[in-house]
N, CA, C and O atoms as a GROMACS GRO file, in nm:
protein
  340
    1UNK      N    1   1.966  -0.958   1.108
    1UNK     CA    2   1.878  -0.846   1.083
    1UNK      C    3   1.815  -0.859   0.944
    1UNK      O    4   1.887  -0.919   0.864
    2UNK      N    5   1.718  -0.824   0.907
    2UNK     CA    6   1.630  -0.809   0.812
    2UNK      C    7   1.688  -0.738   0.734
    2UNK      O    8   1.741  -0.641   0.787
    3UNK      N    9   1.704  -0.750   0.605
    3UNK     CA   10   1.709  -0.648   0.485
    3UNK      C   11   1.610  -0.540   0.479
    3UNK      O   12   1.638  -0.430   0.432
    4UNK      N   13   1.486  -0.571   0.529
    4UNK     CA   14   1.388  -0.417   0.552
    4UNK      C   15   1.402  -0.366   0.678
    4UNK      O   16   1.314  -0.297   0.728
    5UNK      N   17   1.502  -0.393   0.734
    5UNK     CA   18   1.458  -0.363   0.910
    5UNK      C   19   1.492  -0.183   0.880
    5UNK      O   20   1.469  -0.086   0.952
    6UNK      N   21   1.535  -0.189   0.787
    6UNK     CA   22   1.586   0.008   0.797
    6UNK      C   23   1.460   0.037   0.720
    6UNK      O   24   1.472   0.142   0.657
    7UNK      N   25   1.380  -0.002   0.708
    7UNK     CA   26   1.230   0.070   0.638
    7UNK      C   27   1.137   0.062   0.751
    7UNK      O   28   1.064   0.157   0.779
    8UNK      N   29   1.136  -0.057   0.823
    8UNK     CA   30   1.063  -0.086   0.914
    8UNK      C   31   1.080   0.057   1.036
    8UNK      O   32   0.993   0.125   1.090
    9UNK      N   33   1.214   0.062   1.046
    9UNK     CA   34   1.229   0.162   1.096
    9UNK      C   35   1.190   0.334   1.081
    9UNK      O   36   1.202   0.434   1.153
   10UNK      N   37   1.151   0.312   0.981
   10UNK     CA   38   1.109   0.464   0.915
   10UNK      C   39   0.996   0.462   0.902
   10UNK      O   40   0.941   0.568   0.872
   11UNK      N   41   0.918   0.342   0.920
   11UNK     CA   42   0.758   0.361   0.860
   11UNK      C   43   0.683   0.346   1.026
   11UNK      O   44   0.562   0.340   1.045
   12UNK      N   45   0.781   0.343   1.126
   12UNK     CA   46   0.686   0.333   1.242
   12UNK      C   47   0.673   0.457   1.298
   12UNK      O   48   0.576   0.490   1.368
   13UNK      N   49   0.779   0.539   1.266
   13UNK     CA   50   0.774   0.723   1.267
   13UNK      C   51   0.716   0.800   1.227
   13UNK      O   52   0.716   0.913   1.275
   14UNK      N   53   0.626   0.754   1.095
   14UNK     CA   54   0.538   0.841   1.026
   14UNK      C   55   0.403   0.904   1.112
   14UNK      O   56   0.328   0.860   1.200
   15UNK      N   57   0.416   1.028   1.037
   15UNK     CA   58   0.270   1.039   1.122
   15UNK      C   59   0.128   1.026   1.057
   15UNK      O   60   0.023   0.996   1.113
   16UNK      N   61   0.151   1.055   0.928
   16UNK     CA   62   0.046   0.987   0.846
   16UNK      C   63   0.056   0.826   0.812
   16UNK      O   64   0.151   0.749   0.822
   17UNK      N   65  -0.072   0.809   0.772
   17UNK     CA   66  -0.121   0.689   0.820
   17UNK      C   67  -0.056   0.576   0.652
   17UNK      O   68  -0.119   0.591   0.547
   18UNK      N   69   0.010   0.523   0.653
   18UNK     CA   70   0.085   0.446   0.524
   18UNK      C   71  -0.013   0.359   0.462
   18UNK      O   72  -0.072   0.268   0.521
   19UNK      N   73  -0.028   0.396   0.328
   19UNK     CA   74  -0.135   0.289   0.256
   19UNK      C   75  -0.073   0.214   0.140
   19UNK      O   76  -0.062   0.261   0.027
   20UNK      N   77  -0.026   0.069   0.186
   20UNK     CA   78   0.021   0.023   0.043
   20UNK      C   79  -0.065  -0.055  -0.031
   20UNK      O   80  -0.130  -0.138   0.032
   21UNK      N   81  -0.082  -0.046  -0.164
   21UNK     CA   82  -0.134  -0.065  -0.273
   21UNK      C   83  -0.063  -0.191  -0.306
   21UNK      O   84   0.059  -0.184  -0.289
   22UNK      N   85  -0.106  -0.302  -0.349
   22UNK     CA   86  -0.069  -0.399  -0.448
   22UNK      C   87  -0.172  -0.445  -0.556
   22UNK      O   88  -0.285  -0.397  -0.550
   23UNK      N   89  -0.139  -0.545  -0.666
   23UNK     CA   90  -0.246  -0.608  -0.726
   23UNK      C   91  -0.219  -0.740  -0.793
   23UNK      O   92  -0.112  -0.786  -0.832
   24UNK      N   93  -0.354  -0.797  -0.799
   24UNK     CA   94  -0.392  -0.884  -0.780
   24UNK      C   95  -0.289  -0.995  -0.823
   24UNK      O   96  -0.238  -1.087  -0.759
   25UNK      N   97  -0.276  -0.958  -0.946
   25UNK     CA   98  -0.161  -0.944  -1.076
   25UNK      C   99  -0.041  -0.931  -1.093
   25UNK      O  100   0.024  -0.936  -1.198
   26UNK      N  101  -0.006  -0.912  -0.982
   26UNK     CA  102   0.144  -0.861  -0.989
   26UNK      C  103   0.236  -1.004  -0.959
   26UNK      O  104   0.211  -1.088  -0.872
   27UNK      N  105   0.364  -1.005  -1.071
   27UNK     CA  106   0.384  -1.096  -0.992
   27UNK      C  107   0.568  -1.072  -0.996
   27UNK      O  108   0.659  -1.149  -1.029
   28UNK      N  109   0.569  -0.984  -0.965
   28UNK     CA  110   0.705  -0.941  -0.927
   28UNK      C  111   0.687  -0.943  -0.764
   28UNK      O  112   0.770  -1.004  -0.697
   29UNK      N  113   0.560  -0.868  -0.690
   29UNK     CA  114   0.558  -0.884  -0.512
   29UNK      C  115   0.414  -0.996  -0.550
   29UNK      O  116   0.317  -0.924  -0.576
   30UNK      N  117   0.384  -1.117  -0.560
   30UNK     CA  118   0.252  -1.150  -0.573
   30UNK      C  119   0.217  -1.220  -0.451
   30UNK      O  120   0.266  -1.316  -0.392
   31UNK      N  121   0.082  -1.114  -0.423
   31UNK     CA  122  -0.015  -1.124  -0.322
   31UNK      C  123  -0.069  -1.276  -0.229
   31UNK      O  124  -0.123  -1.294  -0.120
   32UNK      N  125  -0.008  -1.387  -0.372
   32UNK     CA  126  -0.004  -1.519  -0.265
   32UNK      C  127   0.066  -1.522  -0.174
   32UNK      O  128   0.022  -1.576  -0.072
   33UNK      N  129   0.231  -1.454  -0.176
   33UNK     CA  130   0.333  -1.474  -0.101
   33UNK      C  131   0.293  -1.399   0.024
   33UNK      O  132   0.389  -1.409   0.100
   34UNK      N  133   0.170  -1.310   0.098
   34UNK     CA  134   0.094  -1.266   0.208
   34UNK      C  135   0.210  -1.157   0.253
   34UNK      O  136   0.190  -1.082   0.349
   35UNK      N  137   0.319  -1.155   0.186
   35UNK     CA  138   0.447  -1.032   0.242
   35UNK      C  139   0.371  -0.916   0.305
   35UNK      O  140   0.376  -0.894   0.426
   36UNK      N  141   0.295  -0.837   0.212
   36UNK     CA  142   0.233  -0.710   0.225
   36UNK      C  143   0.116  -0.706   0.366
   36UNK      O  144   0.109  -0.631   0.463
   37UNK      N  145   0.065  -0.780   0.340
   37UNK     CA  146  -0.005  -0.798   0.460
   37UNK      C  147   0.050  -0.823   0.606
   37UNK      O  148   0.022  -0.751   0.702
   38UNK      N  149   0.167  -0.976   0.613
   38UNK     CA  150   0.220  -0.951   0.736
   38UNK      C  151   0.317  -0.833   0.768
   38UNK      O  152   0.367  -0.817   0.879
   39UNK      N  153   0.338  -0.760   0.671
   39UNK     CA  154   0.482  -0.642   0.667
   39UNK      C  155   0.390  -0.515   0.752
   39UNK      O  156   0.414  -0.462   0.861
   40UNK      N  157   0.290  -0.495   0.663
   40UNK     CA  158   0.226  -0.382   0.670
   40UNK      C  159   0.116  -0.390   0.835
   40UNK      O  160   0.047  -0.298   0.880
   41UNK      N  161   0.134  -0.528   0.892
   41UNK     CA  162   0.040  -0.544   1.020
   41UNK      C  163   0.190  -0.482   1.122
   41UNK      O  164   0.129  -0.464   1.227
   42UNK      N  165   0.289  -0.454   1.143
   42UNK     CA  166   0.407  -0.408   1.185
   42UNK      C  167   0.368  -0.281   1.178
   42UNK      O  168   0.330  -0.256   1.293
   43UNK      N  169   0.356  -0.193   1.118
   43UNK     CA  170   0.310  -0.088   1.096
   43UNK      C  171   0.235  -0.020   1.182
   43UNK      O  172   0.143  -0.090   1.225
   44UNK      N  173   0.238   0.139   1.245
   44UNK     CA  174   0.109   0.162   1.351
   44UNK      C  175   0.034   0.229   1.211
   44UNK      O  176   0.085   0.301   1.125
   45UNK      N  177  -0.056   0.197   1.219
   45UNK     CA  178  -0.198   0.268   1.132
   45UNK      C  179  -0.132   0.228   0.986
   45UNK      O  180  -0.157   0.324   0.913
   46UNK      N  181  -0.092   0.175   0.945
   46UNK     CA  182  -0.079   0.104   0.832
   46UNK      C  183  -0.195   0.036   0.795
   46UNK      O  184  -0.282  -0.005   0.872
   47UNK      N  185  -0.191   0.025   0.665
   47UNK     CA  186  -0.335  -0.037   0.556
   47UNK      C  187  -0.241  -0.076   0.458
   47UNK      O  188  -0.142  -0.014   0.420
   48UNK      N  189  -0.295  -0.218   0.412
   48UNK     CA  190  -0.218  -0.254   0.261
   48UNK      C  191  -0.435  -0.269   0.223
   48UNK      O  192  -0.539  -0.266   0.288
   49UNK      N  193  -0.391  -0.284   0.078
   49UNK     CA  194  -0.519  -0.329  -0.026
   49UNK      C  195  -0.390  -0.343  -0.081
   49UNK      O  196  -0.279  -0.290  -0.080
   50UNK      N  197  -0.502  -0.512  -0.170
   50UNK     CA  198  -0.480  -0.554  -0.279
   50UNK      C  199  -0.606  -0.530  -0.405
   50UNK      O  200  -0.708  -0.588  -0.366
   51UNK      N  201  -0.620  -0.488  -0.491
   51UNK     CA  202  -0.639  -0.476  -0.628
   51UNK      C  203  -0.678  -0.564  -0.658
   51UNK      O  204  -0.600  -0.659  -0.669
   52UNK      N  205  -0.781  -0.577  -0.679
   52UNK     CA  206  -0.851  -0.685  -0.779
   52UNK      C  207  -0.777  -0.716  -0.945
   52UNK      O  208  -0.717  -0.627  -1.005
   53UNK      N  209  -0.791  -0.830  -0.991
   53UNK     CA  210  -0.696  -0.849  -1.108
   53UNK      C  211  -0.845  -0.785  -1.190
   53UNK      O  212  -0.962  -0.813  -1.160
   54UNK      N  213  -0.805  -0.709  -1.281
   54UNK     CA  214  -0.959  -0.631  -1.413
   54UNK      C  215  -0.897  -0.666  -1.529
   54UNK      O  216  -0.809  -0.751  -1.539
   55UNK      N  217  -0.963  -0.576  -1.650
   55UNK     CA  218  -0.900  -0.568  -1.793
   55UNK      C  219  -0.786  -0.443  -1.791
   55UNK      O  220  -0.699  -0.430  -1.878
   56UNK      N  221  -0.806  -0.343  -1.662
   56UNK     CA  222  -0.707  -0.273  -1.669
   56UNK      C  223  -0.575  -0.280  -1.588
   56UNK      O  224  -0.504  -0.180  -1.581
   57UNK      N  225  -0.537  -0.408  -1.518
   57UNK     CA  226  -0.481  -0.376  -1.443
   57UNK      C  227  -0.366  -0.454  -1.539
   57UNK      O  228  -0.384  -0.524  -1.639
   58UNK      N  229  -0.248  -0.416  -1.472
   58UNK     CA  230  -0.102  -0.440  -1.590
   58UNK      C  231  -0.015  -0.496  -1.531
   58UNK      O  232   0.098  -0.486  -1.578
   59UNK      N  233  -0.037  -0.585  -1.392
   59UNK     CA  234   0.075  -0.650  -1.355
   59UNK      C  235   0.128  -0.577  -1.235
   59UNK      O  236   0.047  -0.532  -1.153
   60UNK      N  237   0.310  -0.556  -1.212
   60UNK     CA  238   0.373  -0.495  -1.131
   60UNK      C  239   0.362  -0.343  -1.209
   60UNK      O  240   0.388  -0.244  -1.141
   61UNK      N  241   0.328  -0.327  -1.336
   61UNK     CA  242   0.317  -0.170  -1.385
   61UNK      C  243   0.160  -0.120  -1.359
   61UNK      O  244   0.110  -0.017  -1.405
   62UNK      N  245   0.104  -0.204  -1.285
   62UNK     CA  246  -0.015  -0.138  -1.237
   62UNK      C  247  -0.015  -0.016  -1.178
   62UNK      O  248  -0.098   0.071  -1.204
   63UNK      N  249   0.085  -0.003  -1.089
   63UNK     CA  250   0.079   0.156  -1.023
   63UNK      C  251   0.106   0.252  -1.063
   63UNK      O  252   0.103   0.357  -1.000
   64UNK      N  253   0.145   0.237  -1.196
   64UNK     CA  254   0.176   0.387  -1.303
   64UNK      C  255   0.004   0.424  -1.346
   64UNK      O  256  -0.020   0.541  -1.378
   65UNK      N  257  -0.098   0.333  -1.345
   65UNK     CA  258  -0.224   0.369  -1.340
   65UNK      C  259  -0.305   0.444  -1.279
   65UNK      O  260  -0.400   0.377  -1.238
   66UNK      N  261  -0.313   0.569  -1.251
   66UNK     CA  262  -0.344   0.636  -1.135
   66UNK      C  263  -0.508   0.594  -1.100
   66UNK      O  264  -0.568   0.581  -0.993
   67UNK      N  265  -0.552   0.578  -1.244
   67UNK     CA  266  -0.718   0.572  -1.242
   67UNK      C  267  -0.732   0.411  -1.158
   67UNK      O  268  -0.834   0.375  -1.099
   68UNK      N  269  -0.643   0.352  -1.165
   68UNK     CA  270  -0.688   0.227  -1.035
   68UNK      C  271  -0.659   0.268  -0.875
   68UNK      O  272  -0.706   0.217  -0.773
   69UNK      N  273  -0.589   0.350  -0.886
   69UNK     CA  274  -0.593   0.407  -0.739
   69UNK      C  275  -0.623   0.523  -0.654
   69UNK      O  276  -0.619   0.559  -0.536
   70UNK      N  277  -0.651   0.558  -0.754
   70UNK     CA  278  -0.676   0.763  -0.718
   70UNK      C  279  -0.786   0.739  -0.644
   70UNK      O  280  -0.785   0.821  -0.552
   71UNK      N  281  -0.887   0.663  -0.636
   71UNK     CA  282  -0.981   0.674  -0.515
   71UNK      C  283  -0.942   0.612  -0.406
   71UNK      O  284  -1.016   0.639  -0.311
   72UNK      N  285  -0.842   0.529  -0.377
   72UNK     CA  286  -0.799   0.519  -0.249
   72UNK      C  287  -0.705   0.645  -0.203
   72UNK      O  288  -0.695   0.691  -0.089
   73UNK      N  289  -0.634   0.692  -0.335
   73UNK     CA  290  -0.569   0.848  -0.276
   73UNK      C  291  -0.643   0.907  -0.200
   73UNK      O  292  -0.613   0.929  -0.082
   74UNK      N  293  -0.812   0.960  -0.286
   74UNK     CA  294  -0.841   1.066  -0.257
   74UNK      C  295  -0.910   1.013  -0.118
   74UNK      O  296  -0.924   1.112  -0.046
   75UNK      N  297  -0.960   0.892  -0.052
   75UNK     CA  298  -1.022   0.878   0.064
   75UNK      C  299  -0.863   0.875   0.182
   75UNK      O  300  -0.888   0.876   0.302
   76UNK      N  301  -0.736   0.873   0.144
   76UNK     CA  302  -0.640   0.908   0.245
   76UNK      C  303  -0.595   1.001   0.257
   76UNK      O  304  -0.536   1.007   0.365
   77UNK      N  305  -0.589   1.083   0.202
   77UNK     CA  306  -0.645   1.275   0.116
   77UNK      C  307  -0.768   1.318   0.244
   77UNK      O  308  -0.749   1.354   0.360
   78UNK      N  309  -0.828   1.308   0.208
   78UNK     CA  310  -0.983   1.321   0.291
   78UNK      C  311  -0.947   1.229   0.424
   78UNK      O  312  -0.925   1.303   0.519
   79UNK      N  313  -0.937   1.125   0.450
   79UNK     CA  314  -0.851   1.118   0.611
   79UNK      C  315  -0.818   1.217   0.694
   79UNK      O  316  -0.870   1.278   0.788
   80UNK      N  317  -0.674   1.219   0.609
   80UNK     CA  318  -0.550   1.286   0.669
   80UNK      C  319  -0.622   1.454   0.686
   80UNK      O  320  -0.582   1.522   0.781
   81UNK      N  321  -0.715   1.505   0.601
   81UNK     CA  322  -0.750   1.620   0.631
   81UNK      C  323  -0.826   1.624   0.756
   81UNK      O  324  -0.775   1.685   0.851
   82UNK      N  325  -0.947   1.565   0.770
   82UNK     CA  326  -1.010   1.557   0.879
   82UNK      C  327  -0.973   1.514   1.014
   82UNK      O  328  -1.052   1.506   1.108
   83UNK      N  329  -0.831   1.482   1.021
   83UNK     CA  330  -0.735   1.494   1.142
   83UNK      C  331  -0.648   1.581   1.162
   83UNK      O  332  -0.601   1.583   1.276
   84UNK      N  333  -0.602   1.671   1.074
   84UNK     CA  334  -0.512   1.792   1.079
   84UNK      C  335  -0.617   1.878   1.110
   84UNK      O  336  -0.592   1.959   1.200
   85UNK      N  337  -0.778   1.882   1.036
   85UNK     CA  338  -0.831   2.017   1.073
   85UNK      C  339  -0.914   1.992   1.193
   85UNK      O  340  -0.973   2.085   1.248
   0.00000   0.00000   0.00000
C-alpha cells in the first residue's frame, strides 16, 4: 500500500473541487519529479498548477505568499459559488 493511499482516500470524497498549487522553484516537491500532476489526475475534479519560477517566488516557502496565489483562490471562490447557488 502506498504511504498516501489514506489521503487518496479522503480527497476522492470531497465535494469541492481540490486545487493544488506548486512552484516552479520548489525543490523540496520539485515539479520535474511530475508527482503532483500524476497524484492529482487520481483525483475526481482535481486541478494541480504549477507557478511559474518570478523574483517573488521563494522556493517550498512560496505558499506563505498569498499574493502568488490569491487569484487562483479567488477564481475557486467564484467556482464553488456558482455551483452552490
Amino acid at each position: 500500500m502506498r504511504r498516501t493511499a489514506w489521503l487518496f482516500g479522503l480527497l476522492c470524497c470531497l465535494a469541492a473541487p481540490p486545487l493544488a498549487v506548486n512552484f516552479a522553484d520548489d525543490l523540496v516537491n520539485p515539479p520535474e519529479l511530475g508527482i503532483l500532476e500524476q497524484e492529482i489526475a487520481r483525483v475526481p475534479k482535481g486541478r494541480a498548477v504549477v507557478m511559474p519560477f518570478s523574483e517573488e517566488t521563494r522556493g517550498h516557502g512560496s505558499h506563505t505568499i498569498a499574493s502568488l496565489w490569491k487569484q487562483l483562490l479567488a477564481e475557486l471562490l467564484a467556482a464553488s459559488d456558482k455551483r452552490s447557488g
